[in-house]
C-alpha positions in Angstrom: 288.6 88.4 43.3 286.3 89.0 40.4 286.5 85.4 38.0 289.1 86.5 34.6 287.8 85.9 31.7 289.9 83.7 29.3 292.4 85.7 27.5 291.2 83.5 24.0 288.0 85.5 24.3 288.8 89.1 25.3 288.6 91.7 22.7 291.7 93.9 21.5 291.2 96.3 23.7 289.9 94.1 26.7 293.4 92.6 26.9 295.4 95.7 26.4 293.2 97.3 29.1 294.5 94.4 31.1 297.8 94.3 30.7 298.2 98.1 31.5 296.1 97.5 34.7 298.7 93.9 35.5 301.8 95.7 34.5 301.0 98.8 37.0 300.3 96.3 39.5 303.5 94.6 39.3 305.5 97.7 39.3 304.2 98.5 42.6 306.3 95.8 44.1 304.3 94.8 46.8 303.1 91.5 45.6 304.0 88.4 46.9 305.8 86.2 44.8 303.5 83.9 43.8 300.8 86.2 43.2 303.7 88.0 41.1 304.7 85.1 39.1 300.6 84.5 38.5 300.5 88.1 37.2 303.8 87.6 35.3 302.0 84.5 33.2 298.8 86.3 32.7 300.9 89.1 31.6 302.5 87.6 29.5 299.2 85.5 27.8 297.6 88.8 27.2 300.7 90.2 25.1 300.3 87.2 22.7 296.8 88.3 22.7 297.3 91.9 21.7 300.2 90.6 19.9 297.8 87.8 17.9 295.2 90.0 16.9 297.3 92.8 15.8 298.7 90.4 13.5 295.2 89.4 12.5 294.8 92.9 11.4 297.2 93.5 9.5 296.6 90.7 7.3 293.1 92.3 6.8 294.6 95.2 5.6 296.9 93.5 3.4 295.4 93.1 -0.2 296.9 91.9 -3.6 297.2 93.9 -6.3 297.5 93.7 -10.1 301.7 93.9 -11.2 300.9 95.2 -14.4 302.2 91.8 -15.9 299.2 89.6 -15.6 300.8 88.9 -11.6 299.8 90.0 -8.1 302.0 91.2 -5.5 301.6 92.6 -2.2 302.4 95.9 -1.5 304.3 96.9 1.1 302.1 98.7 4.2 304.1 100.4 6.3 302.4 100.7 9.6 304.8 101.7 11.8 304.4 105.3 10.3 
């Protein structure tokens, strides 16, 4: 078995590959527990990952702008659109 990198380091898309390639697995059903409960936790460590850097990106787009009073606000990005 090929040595996994730590999730910390993988790239966006690294770890999304990942977890597509982990979840198929465990809906084949044919693991053994303990190898399922080891790709449950990895799982679940890459879909903070995606979940962290996502967040990370959206912050990046986030930018302040003037409020016409001499203020800042935020505007509102709505990204699920």
């Amino acid at each position: 078995m090929a040595k996994k990198i730590p999730v910390e380091e993988l790239t966006y898309e690294e770890a999304f590959e990942e977890l597509q390639a982990v979840v198929t697995e465990l809906e084949s059903g044919e693991l053994p527990l303990e190898k399922s409960l080891t790709l449950f936790e990895r799982g679940q460590a890459l879909s903070m990952r995606c979940s962290t850097l996502l967040e990370d990106a959206e912050l990046k787009l986030k930018e302040l702008v003037p409020d016409g009073e001499g203020g800042f606000i935020e505007p509102d990005l709505d990204l699920e659109n």
